[in-house]
Backbone as numpy.savetxt, mean C-alpha at the origin, in Angstrom:
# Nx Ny Nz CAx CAy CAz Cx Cy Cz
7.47 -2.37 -17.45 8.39 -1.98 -16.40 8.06 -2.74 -15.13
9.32 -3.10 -14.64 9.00 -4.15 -13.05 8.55 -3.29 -11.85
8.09 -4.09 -11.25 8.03 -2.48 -9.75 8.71 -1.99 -9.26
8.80 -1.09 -8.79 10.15 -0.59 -8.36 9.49 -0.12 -6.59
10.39 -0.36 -5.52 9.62 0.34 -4.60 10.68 0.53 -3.45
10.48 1.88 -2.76 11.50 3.18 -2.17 10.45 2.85 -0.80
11.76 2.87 0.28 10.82 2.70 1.43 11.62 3.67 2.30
11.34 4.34 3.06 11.35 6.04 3.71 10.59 5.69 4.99
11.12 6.39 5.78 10.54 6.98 7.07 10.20 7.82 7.58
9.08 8.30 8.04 9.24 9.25 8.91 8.32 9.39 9.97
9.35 9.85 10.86 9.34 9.16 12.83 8.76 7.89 12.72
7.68 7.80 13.08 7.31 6.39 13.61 6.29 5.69 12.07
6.54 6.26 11.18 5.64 5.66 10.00 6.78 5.30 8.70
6.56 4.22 8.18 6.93 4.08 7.07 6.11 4.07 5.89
7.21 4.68 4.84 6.27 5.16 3.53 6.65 4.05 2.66
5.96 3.00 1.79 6.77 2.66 0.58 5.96 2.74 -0.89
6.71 3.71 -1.56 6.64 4.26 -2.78 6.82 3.37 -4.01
5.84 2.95 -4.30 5.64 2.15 -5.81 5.78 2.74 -6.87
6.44 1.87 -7.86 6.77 2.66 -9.10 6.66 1.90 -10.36
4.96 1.48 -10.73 5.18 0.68 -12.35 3.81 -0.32 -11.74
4.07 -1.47 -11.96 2.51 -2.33 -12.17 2.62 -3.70 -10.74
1.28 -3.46 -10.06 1.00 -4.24 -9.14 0.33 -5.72 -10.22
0.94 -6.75 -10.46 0.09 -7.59 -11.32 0.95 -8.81 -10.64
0.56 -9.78 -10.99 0.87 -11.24 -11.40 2.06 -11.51 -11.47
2.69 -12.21 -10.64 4.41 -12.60 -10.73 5.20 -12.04 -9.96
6.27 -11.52 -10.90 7.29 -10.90 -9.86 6.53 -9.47 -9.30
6.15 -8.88 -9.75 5.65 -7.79 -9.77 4.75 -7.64 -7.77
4.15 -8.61 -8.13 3.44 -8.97 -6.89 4.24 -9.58 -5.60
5.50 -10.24 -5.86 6.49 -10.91 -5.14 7.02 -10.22 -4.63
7.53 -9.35 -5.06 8.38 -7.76 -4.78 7.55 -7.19 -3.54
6.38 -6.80 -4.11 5.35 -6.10 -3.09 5.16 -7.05 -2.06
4.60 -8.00 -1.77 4.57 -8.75 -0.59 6.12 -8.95 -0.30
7.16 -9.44 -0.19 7.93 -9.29 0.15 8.20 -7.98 1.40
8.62 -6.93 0.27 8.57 -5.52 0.88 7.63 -5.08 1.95
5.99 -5.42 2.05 5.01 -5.23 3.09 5.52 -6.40 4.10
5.44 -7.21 4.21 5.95 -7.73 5.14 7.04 -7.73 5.97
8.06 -7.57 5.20 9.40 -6.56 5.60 9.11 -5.80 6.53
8.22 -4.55 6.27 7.84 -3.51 6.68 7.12 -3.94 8.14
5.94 -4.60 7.98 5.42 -5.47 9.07 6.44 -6.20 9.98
7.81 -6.85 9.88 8.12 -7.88 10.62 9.11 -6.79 11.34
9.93 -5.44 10.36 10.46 -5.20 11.71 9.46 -4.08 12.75
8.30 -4.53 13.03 7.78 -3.50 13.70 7.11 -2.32 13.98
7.16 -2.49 12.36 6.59 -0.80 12.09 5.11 -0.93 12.10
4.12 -0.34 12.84 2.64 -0.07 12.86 1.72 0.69 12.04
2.56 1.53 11.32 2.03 2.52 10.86 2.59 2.68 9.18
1.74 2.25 8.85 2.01 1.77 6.76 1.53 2.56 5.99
2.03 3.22 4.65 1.27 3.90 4.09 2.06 3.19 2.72
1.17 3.09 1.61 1.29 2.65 0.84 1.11 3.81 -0.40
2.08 4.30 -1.12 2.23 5.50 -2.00 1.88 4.85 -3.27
0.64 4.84 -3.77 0.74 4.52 -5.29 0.55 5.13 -6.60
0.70 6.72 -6.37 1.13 7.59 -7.55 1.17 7.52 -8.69
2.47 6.34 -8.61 3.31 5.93 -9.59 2.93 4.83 -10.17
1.66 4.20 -9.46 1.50 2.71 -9.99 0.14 2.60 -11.14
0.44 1.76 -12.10 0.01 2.57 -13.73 -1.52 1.54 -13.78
-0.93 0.05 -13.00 -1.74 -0.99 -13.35 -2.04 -2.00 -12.26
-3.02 -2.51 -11.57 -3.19 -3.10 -10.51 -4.19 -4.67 -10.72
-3.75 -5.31 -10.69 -4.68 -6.93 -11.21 -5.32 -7.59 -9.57
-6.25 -8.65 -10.02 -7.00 -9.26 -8.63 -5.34 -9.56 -7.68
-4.15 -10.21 -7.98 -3.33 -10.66 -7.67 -2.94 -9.58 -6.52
-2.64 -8.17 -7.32 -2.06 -7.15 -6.50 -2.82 -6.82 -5.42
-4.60 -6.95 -5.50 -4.92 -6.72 -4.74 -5.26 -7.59 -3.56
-4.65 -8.45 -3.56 -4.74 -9.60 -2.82 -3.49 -9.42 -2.08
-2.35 -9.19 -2.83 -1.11 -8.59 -1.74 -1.10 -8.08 -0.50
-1.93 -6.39 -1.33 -2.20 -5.80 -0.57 -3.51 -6.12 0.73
-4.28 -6.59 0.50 -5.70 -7.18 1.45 -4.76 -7.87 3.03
-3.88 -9.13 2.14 -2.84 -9.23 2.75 -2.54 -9.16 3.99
-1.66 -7.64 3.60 -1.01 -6.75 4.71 -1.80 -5.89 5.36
-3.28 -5.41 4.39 -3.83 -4.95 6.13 -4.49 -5.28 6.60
-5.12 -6.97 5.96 -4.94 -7.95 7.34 -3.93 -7.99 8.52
-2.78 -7.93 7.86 -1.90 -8.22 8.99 -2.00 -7.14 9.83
-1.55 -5.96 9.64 -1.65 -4.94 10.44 -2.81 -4.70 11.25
-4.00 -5.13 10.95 -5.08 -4.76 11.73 -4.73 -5.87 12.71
-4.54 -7.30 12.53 -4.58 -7.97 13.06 -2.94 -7.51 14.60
-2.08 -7.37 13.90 -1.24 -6.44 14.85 -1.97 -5.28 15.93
-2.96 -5.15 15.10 -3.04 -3.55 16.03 -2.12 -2.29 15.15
-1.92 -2.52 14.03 -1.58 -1.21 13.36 -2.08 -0.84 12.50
-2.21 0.20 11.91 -2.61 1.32 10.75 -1.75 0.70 9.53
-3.03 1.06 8.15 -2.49 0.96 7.32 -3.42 1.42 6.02
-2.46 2.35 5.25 -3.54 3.08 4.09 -2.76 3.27 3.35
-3.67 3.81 2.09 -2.99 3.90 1.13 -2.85 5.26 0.40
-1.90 5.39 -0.11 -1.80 6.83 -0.57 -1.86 7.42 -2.41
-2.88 8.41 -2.59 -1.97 9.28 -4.38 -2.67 7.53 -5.00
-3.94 7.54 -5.13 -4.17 6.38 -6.02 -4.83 7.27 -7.31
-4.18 6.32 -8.34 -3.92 6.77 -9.83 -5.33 6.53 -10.40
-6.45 7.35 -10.90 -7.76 7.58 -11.27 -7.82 5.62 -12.01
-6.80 5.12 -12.38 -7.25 3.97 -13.07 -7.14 2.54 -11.65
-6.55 2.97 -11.08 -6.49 2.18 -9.77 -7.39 2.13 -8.63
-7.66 3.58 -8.79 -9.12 4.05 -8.11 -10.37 3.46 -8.53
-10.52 3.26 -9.69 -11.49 2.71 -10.14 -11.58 0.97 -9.60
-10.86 0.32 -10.01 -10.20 -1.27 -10.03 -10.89 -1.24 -8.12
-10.01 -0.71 -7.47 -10.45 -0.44 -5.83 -11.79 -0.07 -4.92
-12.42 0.53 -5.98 -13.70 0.90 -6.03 -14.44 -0.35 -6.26
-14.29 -0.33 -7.83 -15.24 -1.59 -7.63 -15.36 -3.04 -6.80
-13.98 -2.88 -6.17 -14.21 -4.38 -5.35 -14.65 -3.89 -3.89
-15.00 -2.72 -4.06 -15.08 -2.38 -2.37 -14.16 -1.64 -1.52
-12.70 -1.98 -1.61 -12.16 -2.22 -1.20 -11.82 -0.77 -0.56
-12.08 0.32 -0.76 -11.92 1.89 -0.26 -13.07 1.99 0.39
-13.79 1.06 0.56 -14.70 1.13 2.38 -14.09 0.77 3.20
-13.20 0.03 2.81 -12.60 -0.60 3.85 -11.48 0.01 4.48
-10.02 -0.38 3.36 -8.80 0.10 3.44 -9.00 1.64 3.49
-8.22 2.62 4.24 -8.53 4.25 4.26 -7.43 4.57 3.01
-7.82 5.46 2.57 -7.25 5.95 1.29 -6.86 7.51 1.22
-5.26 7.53 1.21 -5.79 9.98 1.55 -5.07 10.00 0.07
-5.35 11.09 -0.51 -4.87 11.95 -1.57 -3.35 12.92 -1.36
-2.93 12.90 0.18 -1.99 14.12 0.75 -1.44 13.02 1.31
-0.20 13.12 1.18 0.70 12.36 2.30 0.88 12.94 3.72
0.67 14.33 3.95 0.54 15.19 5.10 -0.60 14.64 5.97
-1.75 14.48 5.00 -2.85 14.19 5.58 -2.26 12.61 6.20
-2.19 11.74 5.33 -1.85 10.72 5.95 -1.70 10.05 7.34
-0.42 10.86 7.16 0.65 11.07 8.29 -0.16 11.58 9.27
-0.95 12.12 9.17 -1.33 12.71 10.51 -2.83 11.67 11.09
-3.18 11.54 10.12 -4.66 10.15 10.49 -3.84 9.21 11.20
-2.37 8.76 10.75 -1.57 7.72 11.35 -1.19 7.73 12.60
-1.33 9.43 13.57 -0.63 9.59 14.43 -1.58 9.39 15.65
């Protein structure tokens, strides 16, 4: 299944909701695309919903590294949300949840963002 991804607002934060596999190709094209999107019109405050996302490769996570480069480099927030015990792992081992902030609650989120 390709990615699928739902992008939502609320007040000053945008949410975008992944749905299927961060990997290699289009899959990854989609996602950068979409984060940057998100980044160019302005928005500071990113949360990245990955629930739904089954499978994550070095590629995807390079997408993502990415964008919160960019955002830090902006001066904005950016985390990730609902990571799937097999994604968690993949993220773990590169480090990368010392770094990037990670919540389990989208409530919670939202509110670290504010």
């Amino acid at each position: 299944m390709s990615l699928q991804i739902t992008t939502r607002t609320i007040d000053d934060v945008t949410v975008l909701d992944l749905d299927g596999r961060v990997v290699l190709g289009t899959d990854t094209e989609v996602l950068g695309r979409a984060l940057q999107e998100g980044i160019a019109k302005g928005g500071r405050k990113l949360i990245v919903n990955m629930k739904r996302v089954s499978q994550v490769d070095t590629s995807g996570i390079s997408t993502i590294v990415r964008a919160f480069v960019s955002m830090q480099r902006l001066g904005g927030k950016f985390v990730l949300l609902n990571l799937a015990e097999r994604v968690r792992m993949v993220l773990d081992m590169t480090r990368l949840l010392n770094v990037i902030p990670n919540y389990g609650d989208e409530a919670e989120a939202i509110a670290r963002l504010r």
